[in-house]
VEXNUTI-584084 format. One record per residue: y, z, x of N, C-alpha, C in turn; residue number from 1. Coordinates in steps of 0.2 Angstrom, whole numbers, plus 5000, padded with zeros to 4 digits. Atoms other than C-alpha are relative to their C-alpha. Example, Ala and Ser with C-alpha at 12.3 -4.5 7.8 and 13.67 -1.06 7.14 Angstrom:
% VEXNUTI-584084
{tike {4994 5000 5004} {4978 5039 5062} {5006 5000 5004} 1},
{tike {4994 4999 4996} {4995 5036 5068} {5005 5003 4996} 2},
***
This chain:
% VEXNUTI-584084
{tike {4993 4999 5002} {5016 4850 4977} {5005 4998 5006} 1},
{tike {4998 5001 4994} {5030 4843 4986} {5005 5004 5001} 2},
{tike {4996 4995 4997} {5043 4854 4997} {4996 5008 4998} 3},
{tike {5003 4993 5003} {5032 4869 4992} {5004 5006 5005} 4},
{tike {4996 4997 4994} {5037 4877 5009} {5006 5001 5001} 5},
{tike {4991 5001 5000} {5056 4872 5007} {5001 5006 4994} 6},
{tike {5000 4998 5007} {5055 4880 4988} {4998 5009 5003} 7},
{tike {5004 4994 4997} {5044 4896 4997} {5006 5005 5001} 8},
{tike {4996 4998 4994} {5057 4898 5010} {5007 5002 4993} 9},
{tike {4993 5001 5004} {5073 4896 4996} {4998 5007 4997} 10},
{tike {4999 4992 5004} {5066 4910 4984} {4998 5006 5004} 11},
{tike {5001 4995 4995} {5061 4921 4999} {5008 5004 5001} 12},
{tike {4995 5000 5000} {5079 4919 5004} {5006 5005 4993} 13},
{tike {4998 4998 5008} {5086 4921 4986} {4999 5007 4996} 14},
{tike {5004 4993 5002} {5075 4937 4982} {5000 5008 5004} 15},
{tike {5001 4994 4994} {5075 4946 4999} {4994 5003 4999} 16},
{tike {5007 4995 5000} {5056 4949 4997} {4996 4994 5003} 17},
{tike {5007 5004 4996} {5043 4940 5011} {4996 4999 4999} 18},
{tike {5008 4999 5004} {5030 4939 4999} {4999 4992 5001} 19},
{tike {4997 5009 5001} {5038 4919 4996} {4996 4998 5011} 20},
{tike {4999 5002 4996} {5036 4918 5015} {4993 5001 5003} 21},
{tike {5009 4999 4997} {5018 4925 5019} {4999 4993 4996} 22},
{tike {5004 5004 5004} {5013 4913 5004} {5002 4992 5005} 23},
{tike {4999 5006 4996} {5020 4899 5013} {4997 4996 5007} 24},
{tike {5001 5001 4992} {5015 4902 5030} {4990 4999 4999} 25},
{tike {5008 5001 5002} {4994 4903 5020} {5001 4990 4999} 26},
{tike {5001 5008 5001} {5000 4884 5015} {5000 4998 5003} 27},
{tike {5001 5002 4992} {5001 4880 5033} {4994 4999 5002} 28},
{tike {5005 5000 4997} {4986 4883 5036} {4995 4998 4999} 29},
{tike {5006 5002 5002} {4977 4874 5025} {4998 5002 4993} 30},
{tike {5000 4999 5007} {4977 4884 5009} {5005 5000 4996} 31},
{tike {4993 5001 5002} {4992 4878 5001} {4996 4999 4991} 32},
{tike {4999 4998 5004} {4992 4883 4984} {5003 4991 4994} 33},
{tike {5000 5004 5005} {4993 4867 4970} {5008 5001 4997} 34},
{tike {4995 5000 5005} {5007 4871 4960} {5005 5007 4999} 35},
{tike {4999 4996 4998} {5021 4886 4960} {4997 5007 4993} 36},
{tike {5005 4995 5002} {5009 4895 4946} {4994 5002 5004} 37},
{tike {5006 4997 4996} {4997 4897 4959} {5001 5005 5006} 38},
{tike {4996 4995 4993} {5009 4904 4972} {5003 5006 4996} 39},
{tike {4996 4991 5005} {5016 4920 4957} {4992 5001 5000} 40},
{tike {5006 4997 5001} {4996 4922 4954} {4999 5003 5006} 41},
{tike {5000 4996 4995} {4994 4926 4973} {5002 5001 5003} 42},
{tike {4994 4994 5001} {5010 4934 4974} {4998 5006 4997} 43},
{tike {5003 4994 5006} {5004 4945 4959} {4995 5003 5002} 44},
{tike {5007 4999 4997} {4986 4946 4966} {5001 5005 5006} 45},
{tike {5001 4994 4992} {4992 4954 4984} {5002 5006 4996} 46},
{tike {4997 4992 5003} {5004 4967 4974} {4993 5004 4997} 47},
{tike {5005 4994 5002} {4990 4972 4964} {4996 5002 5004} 48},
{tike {5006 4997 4994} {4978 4975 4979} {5004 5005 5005} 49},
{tike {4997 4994 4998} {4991 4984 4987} {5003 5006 4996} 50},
{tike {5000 4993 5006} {4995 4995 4972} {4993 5002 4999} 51},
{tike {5008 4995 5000} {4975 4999 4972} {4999 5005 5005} 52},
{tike {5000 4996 4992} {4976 5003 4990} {5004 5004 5000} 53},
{tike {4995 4993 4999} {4990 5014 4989} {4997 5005 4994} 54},
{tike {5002 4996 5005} {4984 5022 4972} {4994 5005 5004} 55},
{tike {5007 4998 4995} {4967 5025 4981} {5002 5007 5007} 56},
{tike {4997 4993 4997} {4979 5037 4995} {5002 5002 4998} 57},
{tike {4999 4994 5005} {4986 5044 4983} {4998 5004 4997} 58},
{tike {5005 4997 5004} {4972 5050 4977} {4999 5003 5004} 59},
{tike {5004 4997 4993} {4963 5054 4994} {5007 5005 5001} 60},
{tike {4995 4995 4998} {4979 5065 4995} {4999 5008 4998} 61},
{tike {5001 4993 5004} {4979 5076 4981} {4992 5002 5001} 62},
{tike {5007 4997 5000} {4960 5079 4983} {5000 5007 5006} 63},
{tike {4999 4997 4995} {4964 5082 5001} {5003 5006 4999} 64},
{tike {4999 4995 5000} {4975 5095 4997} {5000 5005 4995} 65},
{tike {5005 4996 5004} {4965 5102 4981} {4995 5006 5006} 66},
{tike {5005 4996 4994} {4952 5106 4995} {5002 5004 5004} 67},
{tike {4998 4995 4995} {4961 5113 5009} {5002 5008 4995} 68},
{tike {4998 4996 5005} {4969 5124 4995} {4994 5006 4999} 69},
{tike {5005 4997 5002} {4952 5128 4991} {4994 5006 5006} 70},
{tike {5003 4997 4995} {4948 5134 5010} {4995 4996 5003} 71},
{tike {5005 5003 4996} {4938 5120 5017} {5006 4997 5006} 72},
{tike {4996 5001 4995} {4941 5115 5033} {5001 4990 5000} 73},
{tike {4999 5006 5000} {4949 5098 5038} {4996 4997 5001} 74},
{tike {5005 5007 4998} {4935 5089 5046} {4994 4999 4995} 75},
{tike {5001 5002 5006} {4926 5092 5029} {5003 4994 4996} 76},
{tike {4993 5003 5006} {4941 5088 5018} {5000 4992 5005} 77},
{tike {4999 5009 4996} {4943 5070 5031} {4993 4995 4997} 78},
{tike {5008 5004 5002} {4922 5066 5028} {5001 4999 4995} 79},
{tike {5000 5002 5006} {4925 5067 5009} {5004 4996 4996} 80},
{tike {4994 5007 5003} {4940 5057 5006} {5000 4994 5005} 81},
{tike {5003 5009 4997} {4932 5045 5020} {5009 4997 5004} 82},
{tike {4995 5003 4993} {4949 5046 5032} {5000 5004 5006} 83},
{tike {4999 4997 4995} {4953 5050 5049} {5002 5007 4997} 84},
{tike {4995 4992 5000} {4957 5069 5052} {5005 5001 5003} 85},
{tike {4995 4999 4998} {4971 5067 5060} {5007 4997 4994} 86},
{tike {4997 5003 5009} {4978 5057 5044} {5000 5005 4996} 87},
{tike {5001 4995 5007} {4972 5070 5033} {5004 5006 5003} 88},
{tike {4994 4994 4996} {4980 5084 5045} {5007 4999 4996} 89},
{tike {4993 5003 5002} {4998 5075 5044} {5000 5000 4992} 90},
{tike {4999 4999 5008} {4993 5075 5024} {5003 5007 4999} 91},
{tike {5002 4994 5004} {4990 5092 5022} {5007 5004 5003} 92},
{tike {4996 4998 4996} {5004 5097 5034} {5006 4997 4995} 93},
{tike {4995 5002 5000} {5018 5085 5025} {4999 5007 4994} 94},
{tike {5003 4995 5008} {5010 5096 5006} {5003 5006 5004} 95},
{tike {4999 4997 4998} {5011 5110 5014} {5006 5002 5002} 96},
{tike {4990 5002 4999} {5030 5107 5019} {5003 5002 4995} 97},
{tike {4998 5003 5009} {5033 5100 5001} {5001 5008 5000} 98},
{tike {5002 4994 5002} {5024 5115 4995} {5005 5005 5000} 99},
{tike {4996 4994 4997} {5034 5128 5005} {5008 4999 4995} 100},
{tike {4993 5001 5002} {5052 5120 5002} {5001 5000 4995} 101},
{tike {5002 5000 5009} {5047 5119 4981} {5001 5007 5001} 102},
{tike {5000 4993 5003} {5044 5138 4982} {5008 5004 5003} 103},
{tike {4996 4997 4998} {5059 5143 4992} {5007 5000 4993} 104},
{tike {4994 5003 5004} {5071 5132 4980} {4999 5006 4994} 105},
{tike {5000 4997 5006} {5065 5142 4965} {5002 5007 5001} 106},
***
């Protein structure tokens, strides 16, 4: 396609989202995408991988804080959800916040 990078850069511009600008910058390097339905499919393709990936924290959150709830210690609760313990601390500490300031309101 031609101007793809031009085209990249304009709806980058026009949209205010980088997504245009990552894609263009992968065409650079050699994997330049055919046509601008193949640049919305891996536009569309990374969101969803990053919607899995965050879903997947979101999960490891509430499990995280299922368990602590439940009296296991962090460096369990971290081994089970498969993340650091300093990550999973910062979870349970933000819940714990939450938690607090939820009960107070009521």
């Amino acid at each position: 396609m031609r101007h793809m990078r031009e085209v990249l850069q304009l709806l980058s511009v026009l949209t205010d989202d980088s997504r245009f600008l990552e894609t263009a910058e992968s065409a650079k390097k050699g994997d330049a995408p055919k046509n601008m339905c193949e640049v919305l499919d891996r536009i569309e393709n990374r969101g969803r991988e990053q919607g899995i990936k965050q879903g997947e924290i979101n999960n490891a959150k509430k499990v995280a804080f299922r368990l602590n709830r439940k009296g296991l210690p962090v460096e369990d609760i971290a081994d089970i959800v498969e993340f650091d313990i300093n990550i999973v601390s910062s979870w349970i500490q933000s819940m714990s916040a939450d938690a607090e300031r939820c009960s107070q309101e009521q």
